[in-house]
N, C-alpha and C positions, 0 to 999 in steps of 0.2 A: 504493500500500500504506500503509496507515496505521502510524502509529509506533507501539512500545511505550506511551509514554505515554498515547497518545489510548485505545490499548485500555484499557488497565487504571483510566482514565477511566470507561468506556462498562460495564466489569465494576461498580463503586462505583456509576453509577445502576441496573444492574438489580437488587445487592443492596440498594440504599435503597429499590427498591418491592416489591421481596417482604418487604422487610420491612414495612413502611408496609402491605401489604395483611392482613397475619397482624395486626398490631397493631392494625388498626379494626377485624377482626372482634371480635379478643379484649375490645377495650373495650367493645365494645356486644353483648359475650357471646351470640354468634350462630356458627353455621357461617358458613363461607365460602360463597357463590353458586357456581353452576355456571362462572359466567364467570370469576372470581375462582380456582377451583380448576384451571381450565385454562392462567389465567393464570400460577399462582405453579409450577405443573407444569413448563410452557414453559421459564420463569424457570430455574427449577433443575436443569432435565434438561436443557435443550436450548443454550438460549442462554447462559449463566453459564460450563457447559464447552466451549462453542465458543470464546466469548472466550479462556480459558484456555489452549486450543490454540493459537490465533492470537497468544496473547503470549508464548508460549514461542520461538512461531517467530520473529516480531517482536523478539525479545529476541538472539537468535541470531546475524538477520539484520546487526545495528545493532553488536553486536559485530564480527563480524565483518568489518565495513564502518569500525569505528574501528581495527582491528587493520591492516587493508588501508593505512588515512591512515596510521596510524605507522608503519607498514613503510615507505611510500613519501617520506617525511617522513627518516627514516633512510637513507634509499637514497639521498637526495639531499642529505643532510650528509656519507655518506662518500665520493660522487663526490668532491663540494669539500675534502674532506679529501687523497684522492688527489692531486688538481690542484695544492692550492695547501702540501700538507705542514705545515702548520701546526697545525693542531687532533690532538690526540690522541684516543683515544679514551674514557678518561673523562671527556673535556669537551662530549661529542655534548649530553649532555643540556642543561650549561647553555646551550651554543652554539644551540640550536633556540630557545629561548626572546631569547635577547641580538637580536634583529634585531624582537622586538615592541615596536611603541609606542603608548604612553599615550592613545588620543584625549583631544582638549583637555576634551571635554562628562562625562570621565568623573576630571578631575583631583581630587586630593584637596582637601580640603575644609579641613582643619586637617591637626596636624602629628600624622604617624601615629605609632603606640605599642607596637603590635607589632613593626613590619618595620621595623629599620634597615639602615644603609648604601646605597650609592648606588644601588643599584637596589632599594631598598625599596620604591617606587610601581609600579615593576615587577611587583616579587612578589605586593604588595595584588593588585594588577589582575588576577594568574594566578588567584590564590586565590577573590576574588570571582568571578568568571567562572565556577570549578568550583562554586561555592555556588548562582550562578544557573542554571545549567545541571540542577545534581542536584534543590536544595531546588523551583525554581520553573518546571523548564522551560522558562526563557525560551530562542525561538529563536535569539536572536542569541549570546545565549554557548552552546549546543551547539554550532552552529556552529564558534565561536574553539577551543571543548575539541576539535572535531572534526580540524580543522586542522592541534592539533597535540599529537596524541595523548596529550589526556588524559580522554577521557570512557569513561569501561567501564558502557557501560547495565545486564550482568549482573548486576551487583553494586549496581547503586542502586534495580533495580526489586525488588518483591514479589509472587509471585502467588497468595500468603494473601489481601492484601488491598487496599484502596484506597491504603495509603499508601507514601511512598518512604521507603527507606532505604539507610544502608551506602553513604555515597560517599570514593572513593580519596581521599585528602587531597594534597595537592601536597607535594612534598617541600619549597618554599620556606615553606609555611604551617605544615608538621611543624617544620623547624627554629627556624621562629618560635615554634611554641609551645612547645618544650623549652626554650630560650632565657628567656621569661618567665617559665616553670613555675617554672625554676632561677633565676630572680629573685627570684619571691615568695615563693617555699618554703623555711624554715629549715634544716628537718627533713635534706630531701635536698642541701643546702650543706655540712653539717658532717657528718652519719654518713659511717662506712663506705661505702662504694659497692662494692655485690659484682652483676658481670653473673651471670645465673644459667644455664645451661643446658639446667635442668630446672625441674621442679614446685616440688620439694624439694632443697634440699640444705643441707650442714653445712660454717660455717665454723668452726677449732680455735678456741678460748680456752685461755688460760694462765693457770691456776688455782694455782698453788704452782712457785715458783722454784728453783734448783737450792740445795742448803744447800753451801753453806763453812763450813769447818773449821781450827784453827788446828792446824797441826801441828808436831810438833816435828823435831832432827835424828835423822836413825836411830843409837841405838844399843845398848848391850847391854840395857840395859830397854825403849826404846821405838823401835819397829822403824819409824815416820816411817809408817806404813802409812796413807792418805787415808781416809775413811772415803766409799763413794759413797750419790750420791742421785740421785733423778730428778725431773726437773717433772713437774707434775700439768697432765696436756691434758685440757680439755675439748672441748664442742662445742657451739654456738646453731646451733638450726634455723631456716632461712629457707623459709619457704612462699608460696608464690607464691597473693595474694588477688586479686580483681578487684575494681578501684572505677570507680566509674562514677559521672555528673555529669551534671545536666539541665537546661536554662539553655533562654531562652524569648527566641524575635526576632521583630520585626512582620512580616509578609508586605506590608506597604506598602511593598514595596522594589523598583528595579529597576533596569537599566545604567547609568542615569547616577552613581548611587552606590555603583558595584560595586569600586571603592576602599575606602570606606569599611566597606561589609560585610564586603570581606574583613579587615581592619584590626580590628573588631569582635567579631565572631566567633573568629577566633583568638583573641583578649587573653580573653575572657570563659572560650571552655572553658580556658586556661590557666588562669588564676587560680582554676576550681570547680574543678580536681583539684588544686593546689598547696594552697589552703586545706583540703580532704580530706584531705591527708598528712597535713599539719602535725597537723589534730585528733586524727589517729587516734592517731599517733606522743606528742603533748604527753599528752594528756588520753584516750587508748581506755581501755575498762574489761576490755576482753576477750572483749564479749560481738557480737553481730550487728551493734549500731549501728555501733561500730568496725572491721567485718571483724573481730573474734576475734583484734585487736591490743590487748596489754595497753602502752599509753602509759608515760611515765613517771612522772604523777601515781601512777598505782599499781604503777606496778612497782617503785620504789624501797623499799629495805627500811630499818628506822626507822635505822639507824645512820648512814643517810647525807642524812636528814633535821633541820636545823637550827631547831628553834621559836626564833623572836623571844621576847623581851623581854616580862615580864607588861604588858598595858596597850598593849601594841601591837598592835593588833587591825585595821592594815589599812594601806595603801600610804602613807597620808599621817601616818604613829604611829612605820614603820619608823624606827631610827636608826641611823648608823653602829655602831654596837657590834651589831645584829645581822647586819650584812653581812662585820663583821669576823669575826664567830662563823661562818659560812659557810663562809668563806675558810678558817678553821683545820683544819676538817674536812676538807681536799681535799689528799690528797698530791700532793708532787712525781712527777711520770713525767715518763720521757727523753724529751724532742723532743714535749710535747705541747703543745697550741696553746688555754689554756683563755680566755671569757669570759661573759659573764653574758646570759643569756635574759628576756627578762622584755616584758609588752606597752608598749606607748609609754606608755600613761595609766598606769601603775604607774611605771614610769623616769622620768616628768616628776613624778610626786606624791613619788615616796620618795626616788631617787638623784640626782636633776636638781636638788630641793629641797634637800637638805643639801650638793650642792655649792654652790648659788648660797648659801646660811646662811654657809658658807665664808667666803665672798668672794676674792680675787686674780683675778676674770675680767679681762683685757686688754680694751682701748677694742676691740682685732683679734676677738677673739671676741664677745665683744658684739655688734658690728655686724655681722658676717660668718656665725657660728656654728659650730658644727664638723662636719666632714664626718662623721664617724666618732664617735656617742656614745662615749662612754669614762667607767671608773667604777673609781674603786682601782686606775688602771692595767693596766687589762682594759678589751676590747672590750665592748660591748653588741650586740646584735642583737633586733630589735623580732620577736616573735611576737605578733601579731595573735589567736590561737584561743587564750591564755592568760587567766588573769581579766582583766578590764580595768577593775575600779571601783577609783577612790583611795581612799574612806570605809572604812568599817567592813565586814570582810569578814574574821570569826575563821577559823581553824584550817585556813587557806587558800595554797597554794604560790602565792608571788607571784611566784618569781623562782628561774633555776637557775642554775650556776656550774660549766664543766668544759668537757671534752672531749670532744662526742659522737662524735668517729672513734673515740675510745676507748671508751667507752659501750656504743654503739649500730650494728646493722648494717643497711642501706637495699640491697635486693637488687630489681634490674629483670627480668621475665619478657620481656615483652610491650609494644611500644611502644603510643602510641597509636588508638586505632580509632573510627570517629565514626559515628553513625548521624541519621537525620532520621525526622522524625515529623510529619507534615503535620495528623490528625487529631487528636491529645494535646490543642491548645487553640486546636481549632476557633475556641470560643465567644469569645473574646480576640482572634480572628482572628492570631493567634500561631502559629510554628512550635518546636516543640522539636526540641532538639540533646540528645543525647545521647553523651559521653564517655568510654569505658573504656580501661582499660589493668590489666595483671597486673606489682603490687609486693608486696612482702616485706619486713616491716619487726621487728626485734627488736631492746629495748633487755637487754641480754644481759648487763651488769654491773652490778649493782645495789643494790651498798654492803654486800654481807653481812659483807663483813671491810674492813679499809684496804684488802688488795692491790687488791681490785675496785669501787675507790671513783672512779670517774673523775669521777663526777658526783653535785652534791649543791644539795638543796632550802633554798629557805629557807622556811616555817612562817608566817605571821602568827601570834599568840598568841589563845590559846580565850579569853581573857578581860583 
């Protein structure tokens, strides 16, 4: 019986020659032949939906034959569970995987960047496997996915069209890439973190605090009576958007490197959806480009924006006296954890520069550096999707200062989900990967008054 793959193979050449047959008539603007007409007839009535029959069943079949391995796979992890008392049973899973090893032909190459800890080469190796398996069909890793039940052909095959998609991601390759995502990502470091349940939903805000009153003792004039008040709740809406990433790998790849793919591929879709937070979150305008996330270039409102200093018109002009003007603007709140935002090549031209103008760097720092920018006794955090010119760049937010848990709310729908796409860039001989997942992002205090001032801009100068 032939495999789902090879069918859905065999469907891709019959629709490349009916179409190939319509498209020479149509060029050399002619009816189709007799022969021709029987041919594309065939094609489309007969043989296209028989394939289609036979991958469905194929599709079926192959599932339920990897359903069977993991069943039997698990049947023979709680025997020895029985037997030997030791493994509980949320450990089945990793336990299935701990007794797989590395062939030598397929050792890492450099030092991986995704996956750490001790069984890091491990995980690469499950990972790539599942990539080889879905993206390229190779026999040898279905096989290994087969073994040990991780391949679901249902959901990687298509019967629209030639191409594959929608393969399971390994749970060691998912935590790998939440892990980096939440490395390179600002955005989602410092907001709010609200899991969501639904589509939509509302988190309160505190819009106006209780009022105190000075009262007096009760007596024959003044009865001591409190005067009451209430806070003012509000509420930010968090909607669940989907974003999605497209990232491009060579198909000149195969087991021997299937370390390194898996190592690869993760880091990459991590890094296009963390970069995509960040932008939509720093810099969204509102409109489609951002998901219809309004950032906080423009969501901040003018009060809690700090223009520089006339004549300072770009990263390397800023001076102390307008970082301090920043700073002023920013009230105190209880237990908040504020520092400055801004990209590398802004912090090294503006802040980095007027400390070293300074001077007191130690021989220790000099040589060493410091782990942890630091500016006015405040953290720094490099956002990367922020301007990045040092020169002349008027009327332009070079740099921000606060509290985004205070701010800002980052609401999770939907983990992860990956698809493949074999045809996308044929011509490149390239595969695309495609990335989504459903977030919610709203910067929800936005300087209308001090009270909701958590966070504040600082301005280059118009001129």
């Amino acid at each position: 019986m032939r495999t789902a793959s090879q069918i859905n193979e065999t469907i891709g050449e019959y629709r490349d020659e009916l179409d190939a047959i319509v498209a020479v008539s149509e060029r050399e603007e002619r009816e189709m032949s007799p022969e021709e007409t029987v041919r594309v007839t065939d094609l489309a009535e007969k043989l296209i939906p028989n394939c289609q029959a036979q991958l469905k069943t194929a599709i079926k079949v192959e599932h339920e034959r990897n359903q069977r391995a993991s069943a039997r796979i698990d049947a023979e992890i709680a025997d020895q569970q029985k037997e030997r008392g030791e493994i509980v049973a949320r450990e089945a899973s990793n336990y299935r995987f701990s007794a797989i090893k590395v062939p030598a032909k397929a050792k890492m190459h450099s030092e991986l960047k995704a996956f750490k800890g001790e069984d890091a080469e491990r995980n690469a190796y499950i990972a790539g496997n599942v990539i080889l398996a879905k993206v390229f069909g190779n026999s040898a890793a279905i096989h290994f996915c087969r073994n040990h039940g991780l391949l679901d052909v249902s959901a990687a095959m298509s019967t629209s069209d030639n191409s594959k998609g929608g393969f399971m991601v390994p749970e060691e390759m998912q935590t790998a890439m939440i892990r980096l995502r939440e490395e390179r990502g600002v955005f989602p470091q410092f907001a709010n973190r609200v899991p969501m349940g639904a589509d939509i939903i509302r988190v309160p805000r505190l819009l106006t605090d209780v009022v105190a009153y000075w009262v007096g003792e009760a007596n024959s004039s003044n009865t001591g009576e409190i005067t009451a008040s209430d806070p003012v709740i509000g509420e930010a809406e968090l909607m669940a958007r989907k974003l999605a990433a497209l990232t491009r790998i060579s198909s000149e790849l195969d087991e021997d490197a299937v370390i390194d793919i898996g190592d690869m591929l993760t880091m990459s879709m991590a890094y296009s959806m963390a970069d995509k937070i960040d932008d939509a979150a720093f810099n969204g305008d509102g409109t489609s480009t951002y998901g219809g996330i309004l950032g906080l270039k423009n969501a901040l409102a003018s009060g809690a924006i700090q223009d520089a200093l006339a004549g300072n018109v770009g990263a390397s002009t800023l001076d102390f006296a307008d970082f301090e003007a920043a700073l002023g603007l920013y009230p105190q709140y209880a237990a908040a954890s504020p520092r400055w935002f801004m990209h590398s090549a802004v912090y090294y031209a503006s802040a980095y520069r007027l400390m070293n103008a300074a001077g007191g760097n130690s021989n220790v720092t000099l040589s060493n550096g410091v782990m942890q920018p630091m500016f006015l006794g405040y953290p720094v955090s490099f956002v990367q999707v922020m301007p990045s010119t040092s020169g002349t760049l008027i009327s332009t937010i070079l740099a921000y200062f606060g509290d985004l848990r205070l701010s800002s709310s980052y609401g999770t729908r939907r983990s992860v989900r990956t698809e493949i796409a074999t045809e996308r860039y044929f011509e490149f001989d390239q595969i695309g990967v495609k990335t989504t997942e459903r977030i919610a992002i709203n910067n929800h205090e936005r300087g209308e008054t001090i009270r909701n001032r958590p966070i504040i801009a600082l301005k280059s100068a118009a001129s």
